[in-house]
N, CA, C and O atoms as CSV, one atom per row, in Angstrom:
chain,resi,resn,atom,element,x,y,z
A,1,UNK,N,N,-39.129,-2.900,45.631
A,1,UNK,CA,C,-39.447,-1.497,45.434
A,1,UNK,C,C,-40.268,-1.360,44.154
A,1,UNK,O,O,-39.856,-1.949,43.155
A,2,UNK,N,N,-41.411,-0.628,44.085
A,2,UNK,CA,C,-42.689,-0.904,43.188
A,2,UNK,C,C,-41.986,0.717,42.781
A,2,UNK,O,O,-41.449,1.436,43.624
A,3,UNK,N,N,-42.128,1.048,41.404
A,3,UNK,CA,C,-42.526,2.249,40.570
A,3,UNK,C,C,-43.494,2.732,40.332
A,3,UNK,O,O,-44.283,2.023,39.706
A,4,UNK,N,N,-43.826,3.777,40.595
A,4,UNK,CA,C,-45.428,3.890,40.199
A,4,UNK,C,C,-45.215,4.925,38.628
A,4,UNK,O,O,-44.227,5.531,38.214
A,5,UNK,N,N,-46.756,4.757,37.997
A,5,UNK,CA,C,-46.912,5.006,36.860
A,5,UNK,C,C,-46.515,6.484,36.727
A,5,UNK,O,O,-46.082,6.562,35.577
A,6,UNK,N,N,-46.437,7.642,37.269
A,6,UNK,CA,C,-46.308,8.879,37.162
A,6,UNK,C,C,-44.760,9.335,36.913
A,6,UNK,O,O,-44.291,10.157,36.126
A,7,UNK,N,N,-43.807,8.021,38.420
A,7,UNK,CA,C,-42.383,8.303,38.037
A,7,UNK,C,C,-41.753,7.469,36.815
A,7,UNK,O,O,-40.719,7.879,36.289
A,8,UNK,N,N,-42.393,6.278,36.362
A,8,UNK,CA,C,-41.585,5.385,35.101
A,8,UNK,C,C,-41.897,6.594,34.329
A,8,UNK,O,O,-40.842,7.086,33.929
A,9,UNK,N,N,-43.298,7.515,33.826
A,9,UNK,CA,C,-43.082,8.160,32.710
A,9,UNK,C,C,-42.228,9.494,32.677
A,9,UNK,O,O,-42.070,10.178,31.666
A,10,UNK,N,N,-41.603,9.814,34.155
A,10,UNK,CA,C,-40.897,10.796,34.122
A,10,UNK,C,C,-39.417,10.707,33.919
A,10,UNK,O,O,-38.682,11.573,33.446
A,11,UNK,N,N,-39.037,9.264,34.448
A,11,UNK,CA,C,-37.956,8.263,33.969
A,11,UNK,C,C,-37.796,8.332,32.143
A,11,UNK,O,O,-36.886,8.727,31.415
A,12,UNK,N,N,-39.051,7.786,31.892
A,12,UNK,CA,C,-38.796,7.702,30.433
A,12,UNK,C,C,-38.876,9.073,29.731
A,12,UNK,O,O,-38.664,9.044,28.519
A,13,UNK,N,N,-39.115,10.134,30.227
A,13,UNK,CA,C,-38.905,11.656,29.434
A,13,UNK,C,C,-37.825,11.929,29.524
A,13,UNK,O,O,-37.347,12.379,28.483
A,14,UNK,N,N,-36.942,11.833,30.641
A,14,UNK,CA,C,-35.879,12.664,30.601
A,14,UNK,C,C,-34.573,11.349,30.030
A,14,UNK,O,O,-33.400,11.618,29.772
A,15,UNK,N,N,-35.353,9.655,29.935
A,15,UNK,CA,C,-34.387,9.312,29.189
A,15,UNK,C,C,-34.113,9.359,27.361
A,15,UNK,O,O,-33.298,8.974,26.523
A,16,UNK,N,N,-35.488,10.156,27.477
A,16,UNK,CA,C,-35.502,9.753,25.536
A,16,UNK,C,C,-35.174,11.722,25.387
A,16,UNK,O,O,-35.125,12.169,24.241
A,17,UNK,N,N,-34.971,12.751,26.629
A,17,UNK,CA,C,-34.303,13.501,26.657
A,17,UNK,C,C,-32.927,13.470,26.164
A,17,UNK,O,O,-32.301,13.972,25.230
A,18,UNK,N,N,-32.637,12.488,27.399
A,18,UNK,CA,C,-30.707,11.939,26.873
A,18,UNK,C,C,-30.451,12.085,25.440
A,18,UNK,O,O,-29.511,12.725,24.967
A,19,UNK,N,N,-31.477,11.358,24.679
A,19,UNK,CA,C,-31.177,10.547,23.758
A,19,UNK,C,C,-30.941,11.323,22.963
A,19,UNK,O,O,-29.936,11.302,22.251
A,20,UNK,N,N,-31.871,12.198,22.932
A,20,UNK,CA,C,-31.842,13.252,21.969
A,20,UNK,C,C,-30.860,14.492,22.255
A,20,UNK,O,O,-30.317,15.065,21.311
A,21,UNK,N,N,-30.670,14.847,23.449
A,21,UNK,CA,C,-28.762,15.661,23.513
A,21,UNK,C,C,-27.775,14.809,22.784
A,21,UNK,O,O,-27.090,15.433,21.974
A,22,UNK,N,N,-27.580,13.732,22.867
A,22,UNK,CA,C,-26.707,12.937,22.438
A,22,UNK,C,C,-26.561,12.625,20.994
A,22,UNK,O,O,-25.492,12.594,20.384
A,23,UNK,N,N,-28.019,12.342,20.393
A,23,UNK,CA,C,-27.504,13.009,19.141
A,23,UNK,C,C,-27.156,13.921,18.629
A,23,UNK,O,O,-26.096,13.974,18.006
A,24,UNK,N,N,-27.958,14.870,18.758
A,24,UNK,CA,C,-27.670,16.110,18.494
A,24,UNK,C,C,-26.267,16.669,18.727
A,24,UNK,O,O,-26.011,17.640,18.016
A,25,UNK,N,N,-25.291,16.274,19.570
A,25,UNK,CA,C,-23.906,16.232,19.853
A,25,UNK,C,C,-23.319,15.664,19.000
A,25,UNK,O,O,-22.362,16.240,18.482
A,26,UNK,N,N,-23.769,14.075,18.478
A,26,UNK,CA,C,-23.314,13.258,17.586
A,26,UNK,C,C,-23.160,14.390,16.003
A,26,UNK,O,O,-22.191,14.622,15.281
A,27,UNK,N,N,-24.501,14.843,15.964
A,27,UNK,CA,C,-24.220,15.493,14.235
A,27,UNK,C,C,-23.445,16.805,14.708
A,27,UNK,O,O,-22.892,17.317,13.734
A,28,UNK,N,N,-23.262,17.399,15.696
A,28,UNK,CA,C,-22.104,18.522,15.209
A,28,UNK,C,C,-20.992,18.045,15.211
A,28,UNK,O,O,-20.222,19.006,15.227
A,29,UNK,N,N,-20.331,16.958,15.202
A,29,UNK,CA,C,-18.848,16.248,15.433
A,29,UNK,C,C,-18.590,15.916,13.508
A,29,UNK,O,O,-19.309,15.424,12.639
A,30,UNK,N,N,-17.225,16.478,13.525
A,30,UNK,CA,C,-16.819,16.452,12.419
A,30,UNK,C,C,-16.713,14.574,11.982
A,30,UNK,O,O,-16.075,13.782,12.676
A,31,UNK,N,N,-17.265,14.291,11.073
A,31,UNK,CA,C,-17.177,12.818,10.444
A,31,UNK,C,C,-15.810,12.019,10.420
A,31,UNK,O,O,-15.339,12.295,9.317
A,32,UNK,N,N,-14.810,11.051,11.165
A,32,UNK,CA,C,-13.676,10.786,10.614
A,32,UNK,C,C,-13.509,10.329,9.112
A,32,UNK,O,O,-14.313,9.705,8.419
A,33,UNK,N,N,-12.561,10.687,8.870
A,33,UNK,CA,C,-12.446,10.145,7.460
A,33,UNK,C,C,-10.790,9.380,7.254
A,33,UNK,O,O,-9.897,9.696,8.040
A,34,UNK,N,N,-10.562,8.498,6.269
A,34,UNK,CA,C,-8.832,8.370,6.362
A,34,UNK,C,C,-7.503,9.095,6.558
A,34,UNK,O,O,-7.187,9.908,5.689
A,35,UNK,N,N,-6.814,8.930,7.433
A,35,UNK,CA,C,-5.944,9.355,7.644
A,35,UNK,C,C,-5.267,9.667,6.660
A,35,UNK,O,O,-5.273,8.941,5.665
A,36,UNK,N,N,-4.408,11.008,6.721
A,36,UNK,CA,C,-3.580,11.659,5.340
A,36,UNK,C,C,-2.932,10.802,5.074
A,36,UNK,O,O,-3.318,10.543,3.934
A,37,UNK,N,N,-1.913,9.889,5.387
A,37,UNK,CA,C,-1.004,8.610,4.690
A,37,UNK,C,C,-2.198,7.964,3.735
A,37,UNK,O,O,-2.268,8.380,2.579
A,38,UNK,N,N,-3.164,6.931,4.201
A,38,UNK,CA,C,-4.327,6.849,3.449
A,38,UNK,C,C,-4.630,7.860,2.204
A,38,UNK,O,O,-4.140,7.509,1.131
A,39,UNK,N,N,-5.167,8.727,2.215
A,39,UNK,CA,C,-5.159,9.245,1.119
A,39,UNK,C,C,-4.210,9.673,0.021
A,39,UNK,O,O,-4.374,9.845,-1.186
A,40,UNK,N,N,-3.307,9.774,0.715
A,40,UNK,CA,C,-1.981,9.779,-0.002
A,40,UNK,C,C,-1.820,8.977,-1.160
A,40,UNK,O,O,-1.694,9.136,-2.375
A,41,UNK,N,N,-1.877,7.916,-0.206
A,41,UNK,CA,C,-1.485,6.516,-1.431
A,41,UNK,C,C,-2.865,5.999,-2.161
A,41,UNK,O,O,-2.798,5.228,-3.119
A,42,UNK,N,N,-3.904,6.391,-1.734
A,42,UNK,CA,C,-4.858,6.416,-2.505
A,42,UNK,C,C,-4.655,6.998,-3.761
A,42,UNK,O,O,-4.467,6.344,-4.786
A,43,UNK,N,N,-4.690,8.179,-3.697
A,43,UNK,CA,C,-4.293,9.221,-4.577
A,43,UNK,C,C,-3.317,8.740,-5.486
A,43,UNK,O,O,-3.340,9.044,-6.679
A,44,UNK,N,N,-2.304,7.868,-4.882
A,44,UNK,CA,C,-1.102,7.592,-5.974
A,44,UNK,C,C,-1.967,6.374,-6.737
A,44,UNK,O,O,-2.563,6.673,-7.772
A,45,UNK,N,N,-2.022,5.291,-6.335
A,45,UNK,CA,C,-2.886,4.272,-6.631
A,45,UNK,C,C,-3.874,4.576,-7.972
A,45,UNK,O,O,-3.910,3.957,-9.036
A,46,UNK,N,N,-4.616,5.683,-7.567
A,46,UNK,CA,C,-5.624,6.399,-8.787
A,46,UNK,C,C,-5.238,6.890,-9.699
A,46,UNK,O,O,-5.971,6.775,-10.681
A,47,UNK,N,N,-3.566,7.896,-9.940
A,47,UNK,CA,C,-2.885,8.192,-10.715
A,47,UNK,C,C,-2.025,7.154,-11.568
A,47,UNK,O,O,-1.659,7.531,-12.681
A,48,UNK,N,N,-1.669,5.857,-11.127
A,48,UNK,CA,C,-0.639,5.238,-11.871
A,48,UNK,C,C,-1.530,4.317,-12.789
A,48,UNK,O,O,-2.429,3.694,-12.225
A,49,UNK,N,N,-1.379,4.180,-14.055
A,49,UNK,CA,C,-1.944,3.124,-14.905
A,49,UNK,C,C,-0.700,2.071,-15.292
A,49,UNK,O,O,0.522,2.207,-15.351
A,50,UNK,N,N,-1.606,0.968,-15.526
A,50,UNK,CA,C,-0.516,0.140,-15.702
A,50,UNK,C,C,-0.512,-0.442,-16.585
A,50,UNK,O,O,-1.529,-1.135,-16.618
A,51,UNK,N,N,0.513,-0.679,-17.963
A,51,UNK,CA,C,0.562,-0.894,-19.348
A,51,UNK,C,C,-0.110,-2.587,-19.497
A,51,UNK,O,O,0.891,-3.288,-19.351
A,52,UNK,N,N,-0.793,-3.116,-19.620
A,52,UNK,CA,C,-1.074,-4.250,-20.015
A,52,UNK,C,C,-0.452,-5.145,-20.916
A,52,UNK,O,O,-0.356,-6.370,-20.845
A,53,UNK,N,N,0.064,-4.145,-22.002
A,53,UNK,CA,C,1.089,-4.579,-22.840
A,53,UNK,C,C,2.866,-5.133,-22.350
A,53,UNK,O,O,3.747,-5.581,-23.083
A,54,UNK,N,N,2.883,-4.915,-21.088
A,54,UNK,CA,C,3.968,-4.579,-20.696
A,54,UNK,C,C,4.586,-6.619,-20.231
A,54,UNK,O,O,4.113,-7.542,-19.568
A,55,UNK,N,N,5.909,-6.381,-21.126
A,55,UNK,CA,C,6.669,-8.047,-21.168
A,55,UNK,C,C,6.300,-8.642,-19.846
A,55,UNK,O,O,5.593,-9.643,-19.964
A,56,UNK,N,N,6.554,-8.336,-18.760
A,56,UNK,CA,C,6.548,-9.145,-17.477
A,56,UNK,C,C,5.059,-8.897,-17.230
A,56,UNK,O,O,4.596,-9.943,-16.775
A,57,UNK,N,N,4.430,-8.274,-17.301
A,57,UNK,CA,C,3.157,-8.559,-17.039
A,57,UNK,C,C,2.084,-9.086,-17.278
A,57,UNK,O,O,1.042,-9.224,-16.637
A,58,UNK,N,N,2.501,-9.439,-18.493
A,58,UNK,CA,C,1.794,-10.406,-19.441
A,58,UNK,C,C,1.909,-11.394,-19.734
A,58,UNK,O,O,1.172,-12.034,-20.483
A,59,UNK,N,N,3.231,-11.866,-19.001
A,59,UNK,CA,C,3.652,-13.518,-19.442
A,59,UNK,C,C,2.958,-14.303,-18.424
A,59,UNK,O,O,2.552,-13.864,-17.348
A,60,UNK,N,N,2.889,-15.094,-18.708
A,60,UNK,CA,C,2.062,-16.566,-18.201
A,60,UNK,C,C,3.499,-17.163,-17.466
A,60,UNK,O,O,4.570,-16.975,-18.044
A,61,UNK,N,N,3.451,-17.920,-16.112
A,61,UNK,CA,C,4.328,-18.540,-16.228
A,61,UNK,C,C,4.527,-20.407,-16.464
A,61,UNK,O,O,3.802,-21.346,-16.137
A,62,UNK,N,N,6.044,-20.328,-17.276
A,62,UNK,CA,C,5.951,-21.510,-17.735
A,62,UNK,C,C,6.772,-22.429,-17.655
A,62,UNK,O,O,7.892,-21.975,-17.891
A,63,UNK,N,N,6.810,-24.306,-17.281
A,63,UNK,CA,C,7.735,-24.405,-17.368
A,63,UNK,C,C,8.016,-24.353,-15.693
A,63,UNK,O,O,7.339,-23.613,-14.978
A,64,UNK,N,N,9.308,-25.398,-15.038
A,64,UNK,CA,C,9.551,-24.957,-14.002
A,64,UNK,C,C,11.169,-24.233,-13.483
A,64,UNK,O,O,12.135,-24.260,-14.245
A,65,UNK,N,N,11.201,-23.937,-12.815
A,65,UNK,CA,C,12.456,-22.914,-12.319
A,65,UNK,C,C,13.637,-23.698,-12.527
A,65,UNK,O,O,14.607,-23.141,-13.041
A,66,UNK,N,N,13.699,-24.828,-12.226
A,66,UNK,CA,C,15.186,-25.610,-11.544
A,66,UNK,C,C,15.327,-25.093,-10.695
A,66,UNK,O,O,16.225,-24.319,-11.028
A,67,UNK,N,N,15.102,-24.891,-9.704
A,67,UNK,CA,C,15.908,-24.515,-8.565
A,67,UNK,C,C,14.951,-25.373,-7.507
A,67,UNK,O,O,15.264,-25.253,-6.323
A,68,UNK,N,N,14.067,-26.037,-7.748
A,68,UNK,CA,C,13.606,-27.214,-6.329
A,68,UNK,C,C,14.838,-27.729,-5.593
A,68,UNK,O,O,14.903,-27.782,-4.365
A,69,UNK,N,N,15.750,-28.080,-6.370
A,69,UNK,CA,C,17.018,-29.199,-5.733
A,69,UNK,C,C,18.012,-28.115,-5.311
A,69,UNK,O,O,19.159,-28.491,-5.072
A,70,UNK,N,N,17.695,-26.729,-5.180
A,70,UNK,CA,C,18.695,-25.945,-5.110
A,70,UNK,C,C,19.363,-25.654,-3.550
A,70,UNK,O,O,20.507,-25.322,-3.242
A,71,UNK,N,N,18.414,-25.864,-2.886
A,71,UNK,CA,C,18.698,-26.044,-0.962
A,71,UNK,C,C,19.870,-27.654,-1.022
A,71,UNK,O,O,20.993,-27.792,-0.536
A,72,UNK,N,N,19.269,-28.357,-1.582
A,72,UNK,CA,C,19.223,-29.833,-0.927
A,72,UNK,C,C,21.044,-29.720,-1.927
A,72,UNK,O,O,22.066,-29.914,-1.268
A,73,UNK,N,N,21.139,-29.419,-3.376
A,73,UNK,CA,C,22.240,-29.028,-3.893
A,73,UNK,C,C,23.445,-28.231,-3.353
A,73,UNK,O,O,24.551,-28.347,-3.879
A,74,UNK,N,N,23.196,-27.318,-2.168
A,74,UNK,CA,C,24.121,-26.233,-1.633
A,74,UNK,C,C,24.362,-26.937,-0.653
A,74,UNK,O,O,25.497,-26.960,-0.178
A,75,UNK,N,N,23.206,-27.767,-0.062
A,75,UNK,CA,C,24.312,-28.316,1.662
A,75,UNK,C,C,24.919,-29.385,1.044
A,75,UNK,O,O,26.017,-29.127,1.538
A,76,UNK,N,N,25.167,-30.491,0.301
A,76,UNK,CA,C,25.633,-30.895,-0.612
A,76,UNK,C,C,27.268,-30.662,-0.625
A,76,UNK,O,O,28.167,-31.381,-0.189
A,77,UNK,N,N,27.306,-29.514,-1.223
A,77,UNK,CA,C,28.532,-28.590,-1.643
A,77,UNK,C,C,28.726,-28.041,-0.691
A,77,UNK,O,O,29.576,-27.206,-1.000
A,78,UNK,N,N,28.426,-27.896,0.674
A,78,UNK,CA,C,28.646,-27.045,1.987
A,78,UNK,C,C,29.398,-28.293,2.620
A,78,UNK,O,O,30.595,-28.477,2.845
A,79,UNK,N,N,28.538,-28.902,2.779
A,79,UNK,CA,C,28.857,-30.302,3.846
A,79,UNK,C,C,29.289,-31.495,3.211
A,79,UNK,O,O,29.872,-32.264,3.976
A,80,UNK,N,N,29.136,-31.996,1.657
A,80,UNK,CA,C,29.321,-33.566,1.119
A,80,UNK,C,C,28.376,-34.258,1.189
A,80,UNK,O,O,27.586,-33.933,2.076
A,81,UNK,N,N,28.101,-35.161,0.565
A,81,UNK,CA,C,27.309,-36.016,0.278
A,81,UNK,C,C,26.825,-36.764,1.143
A,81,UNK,O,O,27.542,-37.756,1.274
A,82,UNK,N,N,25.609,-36.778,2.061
A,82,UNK,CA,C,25.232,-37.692,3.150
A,82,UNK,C,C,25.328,-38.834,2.863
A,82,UNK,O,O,24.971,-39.191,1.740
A,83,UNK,N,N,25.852,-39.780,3.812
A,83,UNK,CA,C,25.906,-41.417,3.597
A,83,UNK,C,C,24.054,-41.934,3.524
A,83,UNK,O,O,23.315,-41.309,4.285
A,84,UNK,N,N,23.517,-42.846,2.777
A,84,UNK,CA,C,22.800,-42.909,3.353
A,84,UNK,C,C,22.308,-44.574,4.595
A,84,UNK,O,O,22.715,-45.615,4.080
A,85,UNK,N,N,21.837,-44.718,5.476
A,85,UNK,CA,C,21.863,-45.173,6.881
A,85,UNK,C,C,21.439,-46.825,6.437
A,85,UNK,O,O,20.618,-46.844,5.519
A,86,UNK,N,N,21.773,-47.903,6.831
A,86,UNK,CA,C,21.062,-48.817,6.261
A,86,UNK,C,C,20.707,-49.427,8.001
A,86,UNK,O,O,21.714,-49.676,8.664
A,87,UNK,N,N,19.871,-49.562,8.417
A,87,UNK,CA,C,19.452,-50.460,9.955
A,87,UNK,C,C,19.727,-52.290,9.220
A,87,UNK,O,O,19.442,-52.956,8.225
A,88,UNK,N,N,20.566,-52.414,10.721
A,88,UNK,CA,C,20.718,-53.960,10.420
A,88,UNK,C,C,19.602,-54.769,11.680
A,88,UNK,O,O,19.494,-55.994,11.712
């Protein structure tokens, strides 16, 4: 089926027609913006400063916890001391 030149350009008027209802629909639509929870905590976020000076926030940490052996220490004390296996 061949198009001839008279209907492609009547094709293409009423599609760059579309185009242009469709925007024009597009700009009267109110913009979304973040949801009120979102701004909410935005809002809090922007209000709270946070002391720099402040003991825990400023320490470096140093040094390690002791507590690596602290799993392997409790089943230990849960269960006793695993034998350990020797293969003969």
């Amino acid at each position: 089926m061949e198009i001839r030149k008279d209907e492609a350009a009547a094709i293409l008027r009423e599609a760059e027609r579309f185009v242009l209802e469709v925007k024009n629909q597009l700009k009267s639509l109110k913009p979304l913006g973040p949801p009120e929870p979102i701004k909410t905590v935005n809002k809090m976020l922007e209000e709270v400063r946070v002391d720099p000076k402040d003991p825990f926030l400023a320490r470096l940490p140093r040094g390690k916890s002791g507590l690596e052996d602290l799993s392997r220490k409790h089943d230990e004390y849960l269960h006793g001391k695993k034998k350990s296996h020797v293969s003969s």
